[in-house]
C-alpha positions in Angstrom: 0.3 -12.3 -16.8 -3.0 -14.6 -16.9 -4.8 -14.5 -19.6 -7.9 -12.5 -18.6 -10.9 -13.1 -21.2 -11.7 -16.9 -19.5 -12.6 -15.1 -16.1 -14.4 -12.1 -18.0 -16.8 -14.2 -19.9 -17.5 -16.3 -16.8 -18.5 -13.4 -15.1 -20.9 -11.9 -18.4 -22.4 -15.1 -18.1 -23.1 -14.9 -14.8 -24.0 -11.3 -15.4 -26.6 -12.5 -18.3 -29.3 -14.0 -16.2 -30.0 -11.2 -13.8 -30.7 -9.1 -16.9 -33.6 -10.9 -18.1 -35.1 -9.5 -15.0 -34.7 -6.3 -16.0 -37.8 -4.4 -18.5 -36.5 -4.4 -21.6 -38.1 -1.8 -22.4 -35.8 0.4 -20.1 -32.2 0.8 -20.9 -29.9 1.6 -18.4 -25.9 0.8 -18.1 -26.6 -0.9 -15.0 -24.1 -2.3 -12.2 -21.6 -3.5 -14.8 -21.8 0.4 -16.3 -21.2 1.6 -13.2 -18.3 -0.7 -12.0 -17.1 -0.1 -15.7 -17.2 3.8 -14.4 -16.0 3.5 -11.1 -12.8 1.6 -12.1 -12.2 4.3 -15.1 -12.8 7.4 -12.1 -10.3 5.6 -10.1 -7.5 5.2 -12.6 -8.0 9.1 -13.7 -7.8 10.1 -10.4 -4.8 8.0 -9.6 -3.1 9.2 -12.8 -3.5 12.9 -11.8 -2.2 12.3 -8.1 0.9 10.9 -9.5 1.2 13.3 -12.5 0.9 16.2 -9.8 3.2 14.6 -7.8 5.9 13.9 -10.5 5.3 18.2 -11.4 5.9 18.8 -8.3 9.8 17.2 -8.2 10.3 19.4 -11.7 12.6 22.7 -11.2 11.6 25.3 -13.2 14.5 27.8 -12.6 17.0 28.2 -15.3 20.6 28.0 -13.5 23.6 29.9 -15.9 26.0 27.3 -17.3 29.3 28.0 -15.0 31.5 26.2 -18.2 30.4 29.3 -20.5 33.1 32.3 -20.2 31.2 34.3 -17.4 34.0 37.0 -17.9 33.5 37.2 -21.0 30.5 39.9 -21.7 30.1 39.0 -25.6 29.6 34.9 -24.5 27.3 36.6 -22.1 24.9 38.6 -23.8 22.2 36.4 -26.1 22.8 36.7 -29.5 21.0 39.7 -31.4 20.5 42.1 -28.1 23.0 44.5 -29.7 19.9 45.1 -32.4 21.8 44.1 -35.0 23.4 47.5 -36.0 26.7 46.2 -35.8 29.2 49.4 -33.9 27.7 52.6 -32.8 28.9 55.5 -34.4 28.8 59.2 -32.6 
């Protein structure tokens, strides 16, 4: 990739004379603020497009494991839903 900072300074200096136009008694960000803004909007929006796009593909739904013992009822029921009592007694 080029190196960038040549091109960037060429363009602050070319920046630099129109703001001794400006009142310097008024700050504002100007057209470079707003370029700087624009550019940052863009990305963010970009970023949620794809981030909703890449949620979209995701599958929530739990499928059950078909290698676990589906026969099985102990394998089947999550540990702990007996209450922990151990056996029932009448």
């Amino acid at each position: 990739m080029p190196d960038m900072s040549g091109s960037a300074s060429l363009a602050v200096t070319h920046l630099v004379p129109l703001a001794k136009e400006v009142d310097e008694n008024k700050v504002t960000p100007g057209v470079l603020g707003f370029i700087v803004f624009a550019v940052m909007a863009l990305a963010v929006w970009r970023l949620m497009k794809s981030m909703n796009r890449h949620m979209g593909k995701v599958d929530f739904k739990e499928s059950p494991d078909p290698s676990e013992g589906a026969g099985d009822p102990e394998r089947s029921e999550p540990a702990g839903a007996s209450g922990g009592q151990g056996t029932k007694e009448a």
